[in-house]
Backbone bond lengths (Angstrom), bond angles and torsions (degrees), N, CA, C in turn:
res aa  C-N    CA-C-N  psi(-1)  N-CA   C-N-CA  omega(-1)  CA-C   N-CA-C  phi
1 X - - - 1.443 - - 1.532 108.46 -
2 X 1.753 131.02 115.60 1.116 122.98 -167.70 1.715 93.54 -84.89
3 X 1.232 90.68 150.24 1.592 98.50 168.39 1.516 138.86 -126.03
4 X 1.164 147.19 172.57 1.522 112.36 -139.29 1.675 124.84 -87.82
5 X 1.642 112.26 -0.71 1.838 123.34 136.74 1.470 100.53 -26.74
6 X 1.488 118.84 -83.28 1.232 130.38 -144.50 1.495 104.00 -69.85
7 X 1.422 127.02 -25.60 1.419 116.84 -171.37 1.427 99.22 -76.00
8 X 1.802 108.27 -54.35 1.459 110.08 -178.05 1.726 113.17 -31.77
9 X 1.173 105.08 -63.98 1.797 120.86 -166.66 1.333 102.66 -47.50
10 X 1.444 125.02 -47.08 1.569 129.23 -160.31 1.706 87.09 -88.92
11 X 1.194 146.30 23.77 1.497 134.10 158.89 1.334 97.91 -104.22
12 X 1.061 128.86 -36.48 1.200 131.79 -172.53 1.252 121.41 -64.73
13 X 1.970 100.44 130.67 1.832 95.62 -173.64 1.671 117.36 -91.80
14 X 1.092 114.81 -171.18 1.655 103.09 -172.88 1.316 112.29 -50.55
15 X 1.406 116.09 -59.06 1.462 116.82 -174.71 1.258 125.37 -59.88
16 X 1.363 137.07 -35.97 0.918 118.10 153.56 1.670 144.43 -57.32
17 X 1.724 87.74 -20.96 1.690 102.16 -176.57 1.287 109.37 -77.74
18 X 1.469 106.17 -15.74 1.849 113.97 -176.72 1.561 88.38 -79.20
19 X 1.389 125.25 -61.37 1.345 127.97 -164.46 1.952 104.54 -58.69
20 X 0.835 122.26 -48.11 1.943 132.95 172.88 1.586 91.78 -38.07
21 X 1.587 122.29 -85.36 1.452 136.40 167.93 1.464 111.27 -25.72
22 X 1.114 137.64 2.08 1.218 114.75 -169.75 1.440 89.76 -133.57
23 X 1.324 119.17 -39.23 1.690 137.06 179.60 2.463 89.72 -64.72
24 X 0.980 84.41 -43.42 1.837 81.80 -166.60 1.808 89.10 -67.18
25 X 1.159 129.49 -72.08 1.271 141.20 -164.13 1.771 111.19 -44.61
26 X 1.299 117.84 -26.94 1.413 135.65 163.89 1.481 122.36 -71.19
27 X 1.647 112.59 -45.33 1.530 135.67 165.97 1.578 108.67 -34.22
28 X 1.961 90.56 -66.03 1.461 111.76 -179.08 1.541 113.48 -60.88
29 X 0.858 109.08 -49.28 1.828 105.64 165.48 1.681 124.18 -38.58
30 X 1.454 95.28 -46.71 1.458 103.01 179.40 1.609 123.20 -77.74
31 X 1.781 102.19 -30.08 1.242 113.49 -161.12 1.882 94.00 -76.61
32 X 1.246 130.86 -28.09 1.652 157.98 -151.87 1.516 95.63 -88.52
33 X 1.734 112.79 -43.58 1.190 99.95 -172.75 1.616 113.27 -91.94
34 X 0.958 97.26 -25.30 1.497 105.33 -167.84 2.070 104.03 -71.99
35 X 1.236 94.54 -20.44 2.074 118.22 -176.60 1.312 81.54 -65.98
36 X 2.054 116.24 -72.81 1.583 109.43 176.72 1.004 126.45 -23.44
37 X 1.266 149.19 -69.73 1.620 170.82 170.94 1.320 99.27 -34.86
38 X 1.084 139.15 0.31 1.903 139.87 -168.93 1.669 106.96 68.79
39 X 1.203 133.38 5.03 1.296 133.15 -169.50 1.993 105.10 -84.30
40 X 1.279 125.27 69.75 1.533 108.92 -152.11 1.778 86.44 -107.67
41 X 1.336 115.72 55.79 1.282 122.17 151.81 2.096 124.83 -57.79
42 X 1.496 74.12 -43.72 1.852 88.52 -172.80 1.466 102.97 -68.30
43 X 1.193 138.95 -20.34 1.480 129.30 -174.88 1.489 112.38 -14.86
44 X 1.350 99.21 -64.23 1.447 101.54 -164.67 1.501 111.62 -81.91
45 X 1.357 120.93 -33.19 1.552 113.18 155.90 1.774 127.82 -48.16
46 X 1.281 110.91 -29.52 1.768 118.53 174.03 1.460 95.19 -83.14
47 X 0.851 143.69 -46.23 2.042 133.19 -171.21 1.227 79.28 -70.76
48 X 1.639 177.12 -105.62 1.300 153.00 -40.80 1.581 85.40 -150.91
49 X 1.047 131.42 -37.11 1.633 129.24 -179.92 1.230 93.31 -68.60
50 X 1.758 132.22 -74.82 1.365 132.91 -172.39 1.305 116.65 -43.51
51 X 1.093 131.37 -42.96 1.347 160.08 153.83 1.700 97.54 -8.46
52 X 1.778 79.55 -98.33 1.852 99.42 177.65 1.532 114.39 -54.20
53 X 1.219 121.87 -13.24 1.663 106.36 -170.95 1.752 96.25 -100.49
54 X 1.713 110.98 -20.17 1.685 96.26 178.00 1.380 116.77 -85.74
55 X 1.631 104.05 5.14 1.616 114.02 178.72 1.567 107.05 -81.09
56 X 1.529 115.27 -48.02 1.033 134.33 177.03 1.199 109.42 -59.56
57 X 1.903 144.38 -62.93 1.314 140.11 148.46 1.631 115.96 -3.94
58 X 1.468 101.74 -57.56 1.605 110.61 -156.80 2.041 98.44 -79.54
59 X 1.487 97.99 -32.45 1.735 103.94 173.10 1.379 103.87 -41.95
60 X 1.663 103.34 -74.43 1.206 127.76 -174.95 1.537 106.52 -9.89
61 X 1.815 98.45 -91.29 1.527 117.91 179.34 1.423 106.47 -34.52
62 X 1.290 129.09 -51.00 1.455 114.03 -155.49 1.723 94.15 -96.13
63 X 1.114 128.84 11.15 1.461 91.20 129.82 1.450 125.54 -126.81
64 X 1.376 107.88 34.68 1.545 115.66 164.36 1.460 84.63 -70.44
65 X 1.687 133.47 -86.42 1.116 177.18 -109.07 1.895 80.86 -71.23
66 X 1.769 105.23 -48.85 1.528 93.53 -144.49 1.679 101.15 -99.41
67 X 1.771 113.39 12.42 1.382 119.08 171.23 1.211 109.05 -96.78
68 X 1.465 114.61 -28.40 1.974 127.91 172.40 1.365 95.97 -64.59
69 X 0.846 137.76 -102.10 1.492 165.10 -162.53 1.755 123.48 -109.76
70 X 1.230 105.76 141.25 1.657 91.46 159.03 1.018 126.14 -93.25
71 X 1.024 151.29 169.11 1.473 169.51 -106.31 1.649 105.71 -119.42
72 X 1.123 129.59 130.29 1.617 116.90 -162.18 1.496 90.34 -96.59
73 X 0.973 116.26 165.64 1.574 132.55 -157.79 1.740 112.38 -113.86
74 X 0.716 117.21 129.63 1.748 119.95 -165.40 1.560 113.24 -46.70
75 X 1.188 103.40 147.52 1.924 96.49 -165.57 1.407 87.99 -88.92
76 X 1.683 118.31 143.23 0.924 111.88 168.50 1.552 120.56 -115.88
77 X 1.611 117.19 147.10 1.664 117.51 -173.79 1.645 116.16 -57.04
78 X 1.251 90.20 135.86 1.831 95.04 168.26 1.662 110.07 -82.77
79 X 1.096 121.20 123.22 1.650 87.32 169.82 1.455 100.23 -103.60
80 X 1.183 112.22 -159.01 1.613 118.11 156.59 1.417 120.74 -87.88
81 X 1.605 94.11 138.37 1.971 101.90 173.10 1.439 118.25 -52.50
82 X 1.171 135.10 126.46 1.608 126.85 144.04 1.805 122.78 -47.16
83 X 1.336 104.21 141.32 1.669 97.32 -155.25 1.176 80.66 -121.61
């Protein structure tokens, strides 16, 4: 069931998704240091940033992935015939 992270991310065109990734990756910097300092308010804001930015990573690739090539298709088992 996608949920509304995942719809947002998949509207999004490269440039902005480069610009999101770079805005999240800065967040996380801040949210990491400020955890250092004893301030561990952000917990749940850093699992939901990492979250959304490895959703966005994995966007990314699959449609690098799906302008290279398509997607190889699951190998499927041979078994043996019944005789």
């Amino acid at each position: 069931m996608p949920n509304k992270h995942m719809n947002k991310i998949t509207a999004l065109d490269a440039a902005e998704m480069a610009k999101q990734l770079g805005e999240s990756k800065e967040q996380m910097f801040r949210i990491r240091f400020q955890m250092s300092l004893g301030q561990a308010d952000g917990l749940k804001k850093l699992r939901q940033l990492r979250k959304d930015r490895a959703r966005m990573l994995t966007i990314a690739r699959q449609r690098e992935m799906g302008s290279a090539a398509p997607a190889a298709a699951p190998a499927q088992k041979k078994g043996k015939g019944k005789k």
